[in-house]
N, C-alpha and C positions, 0 to 999 in steps of 0.2 A: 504494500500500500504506500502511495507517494505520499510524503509530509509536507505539509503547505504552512507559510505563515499566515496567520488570521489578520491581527494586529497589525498595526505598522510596528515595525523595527527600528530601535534607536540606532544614530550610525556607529561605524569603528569610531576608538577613542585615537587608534592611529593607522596612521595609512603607509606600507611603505611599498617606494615607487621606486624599481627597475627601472632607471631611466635611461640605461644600456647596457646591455654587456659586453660591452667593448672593455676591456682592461691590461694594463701592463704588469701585472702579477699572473702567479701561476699557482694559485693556492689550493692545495690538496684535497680539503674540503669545500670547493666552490659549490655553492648550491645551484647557482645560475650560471654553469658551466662557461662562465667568461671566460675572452681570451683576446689576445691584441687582433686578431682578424673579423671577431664576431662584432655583433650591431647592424649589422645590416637589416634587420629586419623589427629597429627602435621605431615607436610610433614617431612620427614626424614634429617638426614644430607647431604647427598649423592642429594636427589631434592632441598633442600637448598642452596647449592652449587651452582646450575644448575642454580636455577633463578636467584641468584645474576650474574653470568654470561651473563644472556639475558638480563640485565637491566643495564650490567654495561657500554657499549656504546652509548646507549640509550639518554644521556642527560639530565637524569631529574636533579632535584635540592637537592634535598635530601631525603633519604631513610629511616622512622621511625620505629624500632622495637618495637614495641608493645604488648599486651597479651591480657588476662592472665598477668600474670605475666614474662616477657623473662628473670629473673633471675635464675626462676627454672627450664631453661630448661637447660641439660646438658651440650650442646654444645654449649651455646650462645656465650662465647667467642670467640670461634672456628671462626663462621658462621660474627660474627662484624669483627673482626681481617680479615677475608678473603674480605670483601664487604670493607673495609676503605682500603685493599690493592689494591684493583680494582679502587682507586681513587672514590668511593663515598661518599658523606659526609653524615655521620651514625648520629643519633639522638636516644634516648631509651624514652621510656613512661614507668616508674614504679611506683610503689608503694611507694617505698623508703623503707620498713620494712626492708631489708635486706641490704641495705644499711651503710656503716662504711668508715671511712676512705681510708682502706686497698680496697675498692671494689670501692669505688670510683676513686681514683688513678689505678686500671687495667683497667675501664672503660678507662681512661683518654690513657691505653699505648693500646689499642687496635683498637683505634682511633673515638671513640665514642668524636661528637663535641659538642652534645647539650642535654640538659636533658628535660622531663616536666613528672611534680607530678601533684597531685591531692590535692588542699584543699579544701573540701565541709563542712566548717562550720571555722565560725570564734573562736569557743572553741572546747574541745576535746566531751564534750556530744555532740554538734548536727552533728560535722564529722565524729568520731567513730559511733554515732547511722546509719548514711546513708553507711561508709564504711563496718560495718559489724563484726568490730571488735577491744576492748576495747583495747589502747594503740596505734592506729594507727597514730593518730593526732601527739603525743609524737614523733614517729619514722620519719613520715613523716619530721618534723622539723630539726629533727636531719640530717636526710638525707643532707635535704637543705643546713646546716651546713659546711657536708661532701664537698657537692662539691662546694660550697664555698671557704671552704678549699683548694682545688687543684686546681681552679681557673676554674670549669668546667661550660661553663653559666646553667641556668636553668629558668624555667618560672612555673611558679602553673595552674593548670586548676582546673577550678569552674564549676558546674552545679547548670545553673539559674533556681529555683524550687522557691515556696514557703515559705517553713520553713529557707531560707537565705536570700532572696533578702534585706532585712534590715539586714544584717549581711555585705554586700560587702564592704560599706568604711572601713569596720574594717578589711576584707580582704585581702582587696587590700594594708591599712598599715601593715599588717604582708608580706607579700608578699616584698614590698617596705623595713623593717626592718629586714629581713631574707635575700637580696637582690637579688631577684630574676630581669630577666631583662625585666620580659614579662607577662600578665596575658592572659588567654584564656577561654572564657565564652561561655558554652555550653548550649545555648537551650535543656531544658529535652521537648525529642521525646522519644515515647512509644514504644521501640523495645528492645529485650534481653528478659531481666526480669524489666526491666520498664513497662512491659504491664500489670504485673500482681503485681507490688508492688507499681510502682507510680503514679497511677491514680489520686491520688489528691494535686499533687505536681504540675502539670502543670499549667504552667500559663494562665494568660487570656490577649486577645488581650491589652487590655489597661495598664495591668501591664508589657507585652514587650514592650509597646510603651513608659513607662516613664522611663524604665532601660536602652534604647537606647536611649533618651535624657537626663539623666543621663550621662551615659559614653561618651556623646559626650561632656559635661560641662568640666567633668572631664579632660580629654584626654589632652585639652590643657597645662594645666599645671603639670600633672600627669607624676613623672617618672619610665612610664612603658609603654611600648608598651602594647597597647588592643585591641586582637585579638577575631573576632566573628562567627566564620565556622557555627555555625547554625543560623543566625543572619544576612542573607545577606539586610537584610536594614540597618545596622548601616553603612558599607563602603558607603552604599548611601546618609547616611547623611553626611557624612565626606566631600564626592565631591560635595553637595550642602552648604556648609559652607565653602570651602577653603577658604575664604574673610576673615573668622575670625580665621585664622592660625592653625584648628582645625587637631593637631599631637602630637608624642612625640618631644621635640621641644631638646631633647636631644640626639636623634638618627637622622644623617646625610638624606637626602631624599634617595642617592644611595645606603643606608642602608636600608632603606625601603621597596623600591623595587625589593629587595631580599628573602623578606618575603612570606613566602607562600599565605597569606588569604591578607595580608593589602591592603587597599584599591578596593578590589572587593566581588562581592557576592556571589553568589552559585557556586563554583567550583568542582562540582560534575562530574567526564567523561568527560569537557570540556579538550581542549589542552592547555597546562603548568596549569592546574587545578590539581586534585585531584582522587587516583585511592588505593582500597584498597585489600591488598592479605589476604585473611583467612586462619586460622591455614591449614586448609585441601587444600591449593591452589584453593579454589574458587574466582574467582575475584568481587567485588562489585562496584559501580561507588562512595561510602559513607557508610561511617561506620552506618550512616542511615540511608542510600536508601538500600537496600538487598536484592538486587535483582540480581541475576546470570547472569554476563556475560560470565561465559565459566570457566575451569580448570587451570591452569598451567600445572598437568597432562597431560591433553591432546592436549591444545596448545601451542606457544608461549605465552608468557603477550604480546608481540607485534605485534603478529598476533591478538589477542583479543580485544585491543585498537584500530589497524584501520580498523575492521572488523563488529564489533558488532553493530547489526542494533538498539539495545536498547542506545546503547550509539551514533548512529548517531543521534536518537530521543532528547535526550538530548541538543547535541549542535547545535538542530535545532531550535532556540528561537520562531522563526514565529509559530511554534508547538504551543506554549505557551496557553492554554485554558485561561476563564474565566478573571477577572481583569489583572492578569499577564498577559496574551494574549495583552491587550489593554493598560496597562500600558507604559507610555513616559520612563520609567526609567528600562524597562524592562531588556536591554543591559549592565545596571549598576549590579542590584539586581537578577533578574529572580527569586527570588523566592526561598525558603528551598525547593529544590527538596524531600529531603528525610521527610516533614513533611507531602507536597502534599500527600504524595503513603501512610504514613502509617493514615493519619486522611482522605481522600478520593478514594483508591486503585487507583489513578491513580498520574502518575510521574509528567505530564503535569496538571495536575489541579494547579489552583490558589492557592497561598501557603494560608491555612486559620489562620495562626498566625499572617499577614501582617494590618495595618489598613490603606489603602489605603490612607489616607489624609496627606497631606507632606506640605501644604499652610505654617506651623508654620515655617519653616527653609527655607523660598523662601524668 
């Protein structure tokens, strides 16, 4: 039986937008299999335009450029300068290689509010060996530096894999000594070129389960906001521990609650959750769930969102199969939607990265 929305649908809280996958990295875990030859098939200036237009009354909370890389794309200026003048608050995901003073400061006049880079390795051999390319560590830093410098915040994202997970506190203090305001840890799920490069990088139920009591140790005194969009049991632990004040204890609460992921779980297609546009205007509910909800081409993004019988399935948690299904905490966590589909082909299976036992933090 197809699942329909009745209601109207509140929109995502963010949006984030493939705005090519053109890039000069070669990163092992590419979700969006970028590469310096690819983009050729980026919507154009002219549809570019368009969406920010359908999205710019909309309501959501902020709109992430991302890639590839969005600094090589020609018109990226153009395309932020137009969306920050539509009143939305613009954020970028780069690389930082191309990153300088001088680009940081246009980022800054074009109305670009927020930054996040990538560090995947606490030295330049083990981040350069997984980005792809020697000097990136270097650059990335320097970046940081940049916008730093102009006062533009920024946060690092890390991919929780093997060959780092003893690497994080050292992480997290560069991260902290580079001052970044935010760290964000991404569960490696097997999609892009993860499927064929990092097969034994991924982790095992009990090593997510000590790294999410780890960062819940941490958190309390840690100043950095820690963010886990593939990791919907960590906000679960957080709301079973508020007794022990477990937050950044230097970001205000109504600062918190402005964040996109803090404090909840899978926000995949759900409302004020999380909604992803690909270079080619295909819509996904997660950069790890990829699975086609319809065009931009050919619909609205907003006809797409309260339309789509895949994404009514989504925030239909009673859906929910297997332990998830039966799970007390289910309305908290639900599960890495996007692990479920790519390690069981199905959206609604039990997320099998989860160790169902929570007795330790009750």
């Amino acid at each position: 039986m197809e699942i329909k929305n009745i209601e109207p649908v509140q929109p995502p809280f963010l949006i984030s937008w493939s705005v090519t996958t053109k890039c000069n990295l070669k990163c092992k875990h590419c979700y969006s299999e970028s590469s310096e030859d690819a983009g050729g098939d980026d919507l154009t200036t002219e549809e570019s335009l368009r969406v920010i237009d359908e999205i710019a009354d909309w309501g959501i909370g902020m709109l992430i450029f991302d890639g590839g890389e969005p600094l090589l794309r020609e018109d990226f200026f153009q395309i932020a300068a137009y969306a920050s003048g539509k009143g939305i608050v613009t954020g970028i995901g780069t690389n930082g290689t191309l990153v300088d003073v001088d680009i940081a400061r246009r980022l800054v006049s074009v109305g670009i509010r927020y930054v996040s880079m990538s560090i995947d390795g606490a030295d330049a051999e083990t981040h350069d060996d997984f980005r792809g390319e020697a000097g990136d560590f270097k650059k990335t830093l320097e970046a940081a530096s940049a916008f730093k410098e102009v006062g533009l915040p920024f946060q690092f994202n890390t991919v929780l894999r093997k060959k780092t997970i003893h690497q994080l506190s050292d992480i997290f203090r560069l991260a902290t000594d580079y001052g970044a305001f935010s760290m964000e840890l991404f569960d490696l799920i097997l999609v892009g070129t993860a499927k064929k490069k990092c097969q034994d990088e991924v982790l095992t139920v009990q090593e997510r389960k000590e790294i999410v009591e780890w960062l819940a140790e941490v958190q309390i005194d840690y100043p950095l906001i820690i963010e886990t969009p593939s990791l919907p049991m960590y906000p679960l632990i957080l709301k079973l521990n508020v007794d022990k004040g477990i937050r950044p204890k230097h970001i205000p609460m109504q600062e918190l609650a402005r964040l996109a992921y803090y404090g909840r779980g899978c926000a995949a297609g759900i409302p004020r959750g999380y909604l992803v546009i690909r270079n080619n205007g295909e819509l996904n509910p997660c950069i790890f769930l990829q699975v086609n909800l319809g065009n931009v081409k050919d619909k609205s993004i907003r006809q797409i969102w309260q339309d789509s019988p895949l994404l009514a399935q989504l925030r239909s948690w009673d859906l929910l199969k297997g332990e998830c299904g039966k799970c007390d905490y289910r309305d908290i966590c639900a599960g890495c939607r996007g692990r479920a589909y790519v390690e069981t082909g199905d959206m609604l299976a039990s997320d099998p990265g989860c160790w169902y036992d929570f007795s330790s933090f009750q």
